[in-house]
N, C-alpha and C positions, 0 to 999 in steps of 0.2 A: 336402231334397236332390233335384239333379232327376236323372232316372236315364235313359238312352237304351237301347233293346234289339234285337237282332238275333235274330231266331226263324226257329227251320228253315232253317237255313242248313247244305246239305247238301253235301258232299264227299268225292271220292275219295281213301283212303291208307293207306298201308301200315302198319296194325297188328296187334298180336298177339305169342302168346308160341308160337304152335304155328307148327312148317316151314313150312305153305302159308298162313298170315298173313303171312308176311317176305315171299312172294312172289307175291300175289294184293291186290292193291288192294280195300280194301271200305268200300264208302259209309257215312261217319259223318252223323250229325246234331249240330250245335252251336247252342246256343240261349246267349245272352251279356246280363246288364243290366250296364251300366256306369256308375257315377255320374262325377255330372262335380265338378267342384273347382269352377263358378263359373256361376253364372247368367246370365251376364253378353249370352254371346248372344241370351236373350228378350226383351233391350230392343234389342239392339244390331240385330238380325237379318241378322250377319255371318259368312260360314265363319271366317273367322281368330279370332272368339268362340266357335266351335262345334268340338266333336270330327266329326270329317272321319270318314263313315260308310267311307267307297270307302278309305280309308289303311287303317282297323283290318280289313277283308276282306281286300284285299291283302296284307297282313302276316300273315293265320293262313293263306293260299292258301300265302305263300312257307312258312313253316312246314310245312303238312304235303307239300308238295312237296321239301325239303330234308330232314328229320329225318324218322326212323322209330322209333316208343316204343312198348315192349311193352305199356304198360299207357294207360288213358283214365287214370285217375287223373295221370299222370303227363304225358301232354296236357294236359288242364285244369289242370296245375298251368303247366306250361310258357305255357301260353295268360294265364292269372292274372299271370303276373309281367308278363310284355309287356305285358299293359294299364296296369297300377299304374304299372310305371317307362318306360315310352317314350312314352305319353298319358295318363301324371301323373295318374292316378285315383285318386282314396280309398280306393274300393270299387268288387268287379268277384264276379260271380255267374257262371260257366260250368259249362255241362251240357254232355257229352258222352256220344254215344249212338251204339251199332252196332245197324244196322237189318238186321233178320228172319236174327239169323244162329243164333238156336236156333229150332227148329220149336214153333210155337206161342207165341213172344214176339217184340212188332213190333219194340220198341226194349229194348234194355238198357245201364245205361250209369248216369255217375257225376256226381255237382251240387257243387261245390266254393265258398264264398265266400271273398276275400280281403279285407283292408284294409291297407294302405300304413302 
């Protein structure tokens, strides 16, 4: 299985379960492996054989720009299914992480695997 990754890919949004989470944007960290259904682009060496890196950013950018979720849990599950069923993956790995927002820990945050 060949598997593509986006690491440290960091963004502004609105989470949380406390008042001033609803209303203070706070930089997550998302880390994603996504396998792919077909090898096909290693020979082929065509985007239309390849998962389109710039489509799946784009598509978590709209996401945490439109939708607000109390929980990372429930992001990376949100995040999990987009992958599986709109870019038809098998298997998809996302970690979600809020940076330095307890004193003394850099990231905290949740690692979820899916399969289709």
């Amino acid at each position: 299985m060949d598997i593509i990754f986006l690491h440290d890919f960091k963004a502004k949004t609105l989470i949380g379960i406390y008042p001033w989470e609803k209303k203070i944007a706070q930089t997550i960290e998302l880390n994603l492996e996504i396998a792919l259904s077909t090898n096909r682009a290693c020979f082929t060496d065509k985007l239309e054989d390849a998962l389109d890196y710039s489509l799946i950013i784009k598509r978590i950018n709209d996401i945490l720009a439109t939708k607000q979720f109390s929980l990372l849990e429930a992001l990376a599950e949100h995040i999990a299914q987009i992958i599986l069923t709109e870019f038809n993956s098998p298997w998809v790995k996302v970690s979600v992480a809020k940076l330095d927002i307890i004193k003394g820990v850099k990231k905290l945050g949740v690692c979820i695997e899916r399969k289709s």
